[in-house]
N, C-alpha and C positions, 0 to 999 in steps of 0.2 A: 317267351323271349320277344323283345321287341327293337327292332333298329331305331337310333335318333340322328338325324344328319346337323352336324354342325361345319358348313363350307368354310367359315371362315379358319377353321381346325379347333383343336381343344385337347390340353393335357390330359392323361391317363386320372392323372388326382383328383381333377376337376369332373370328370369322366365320373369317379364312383357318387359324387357328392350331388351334379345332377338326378343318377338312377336313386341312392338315399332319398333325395328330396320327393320321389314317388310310388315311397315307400315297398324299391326294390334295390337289389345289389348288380353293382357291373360284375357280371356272370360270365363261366369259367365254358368250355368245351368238353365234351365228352363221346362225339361222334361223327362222322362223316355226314349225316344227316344234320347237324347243327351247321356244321359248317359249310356242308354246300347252300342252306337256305340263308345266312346272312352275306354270304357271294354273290347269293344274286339278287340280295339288295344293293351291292354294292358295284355289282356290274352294273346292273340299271341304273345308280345314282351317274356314276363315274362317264359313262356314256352319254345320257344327257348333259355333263356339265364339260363335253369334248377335254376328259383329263389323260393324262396315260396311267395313274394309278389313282386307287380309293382307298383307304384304311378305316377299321373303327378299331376303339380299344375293345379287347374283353378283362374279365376280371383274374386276371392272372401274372407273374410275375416268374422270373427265374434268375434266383439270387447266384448265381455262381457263371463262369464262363463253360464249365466242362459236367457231366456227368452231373444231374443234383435233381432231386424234386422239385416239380413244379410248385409253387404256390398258389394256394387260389383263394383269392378274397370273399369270397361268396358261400364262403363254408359250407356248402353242400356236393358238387363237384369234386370228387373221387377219382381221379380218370390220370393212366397215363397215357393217354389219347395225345394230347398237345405235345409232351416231348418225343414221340414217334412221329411225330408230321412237324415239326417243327423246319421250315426249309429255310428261311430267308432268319439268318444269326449275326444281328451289327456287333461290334465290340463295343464290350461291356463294357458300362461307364459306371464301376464302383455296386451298389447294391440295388443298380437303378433300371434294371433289363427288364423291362415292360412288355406284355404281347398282345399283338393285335393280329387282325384278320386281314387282306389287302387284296383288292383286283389289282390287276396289272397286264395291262396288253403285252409284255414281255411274256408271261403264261399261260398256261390254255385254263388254268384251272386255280381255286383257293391259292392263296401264301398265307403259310403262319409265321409270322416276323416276331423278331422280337426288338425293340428299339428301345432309345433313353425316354425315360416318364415324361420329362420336362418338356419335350417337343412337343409343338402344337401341329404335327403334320398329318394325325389322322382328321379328318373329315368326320366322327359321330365315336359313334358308342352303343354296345349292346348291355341292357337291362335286363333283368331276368330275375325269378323266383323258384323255391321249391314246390314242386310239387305234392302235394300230402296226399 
């Protein structure tokens, strides 16, 4: 798993086609362990650039407003990890409910958000591969 900062922000789409381009997948969550170590890339990123939140995308999605399977683009990720922590939930914009990871000085600890694809409000993106 690798973090990439993009300040100036970057949609979820553009997000996978980046991690594609080096010949990995924008990759999905499966544990508290994943999650608190791209938190504290993105505490550290977030802190030096004096923000109040950070976000990356991960490779995942959640086609419905209420009860439904995660999706996860990375086709190896199995996990209902994500929608058991899932805290921070915008309204749904159609099939477009995107998830990312997010510091925020509001919490003491991870957000797993789910926002619209098209926003350019995360700051990076996590890359990843299978393990064999």
């Amino acid at each position: 798993m690798q973090t990439f900062r993009v300040d100036e922000g970057i949609k979820r789409n553009d997000s996978q086609v980046k991690c594609e381009e080096i010949g990995t997948n924008l990759t999905g969550l499966a544990s508290d362990e994943e999650t608190s170590w791209i938190y504290e890339q993105l505490k550290e990123a977030g802190v030096e650039e004096s923000l109040n939140s950070y976000g990356y995308w991960i490779g995942a999605q959640l086609p419905c407003s209420n009860e439904c399977a995660i999706v996860f683009s990375d086709s190896y990720t199995q996990s209902e990890y994500i929608w058991d922590n899932l805290n921070i939930l915008e309204e749904p914009n159609g099939m477009e409910n995107c998830i990312g990871v997010m510091w925020t000085t509001e919490y003491s600890g991870p957000s797993i958000y789910s926002t619209w694809c098209e926003t350019e409000t995360a700051q990076g993106y996590v890359c990843g591969y299978q393990l064999k």
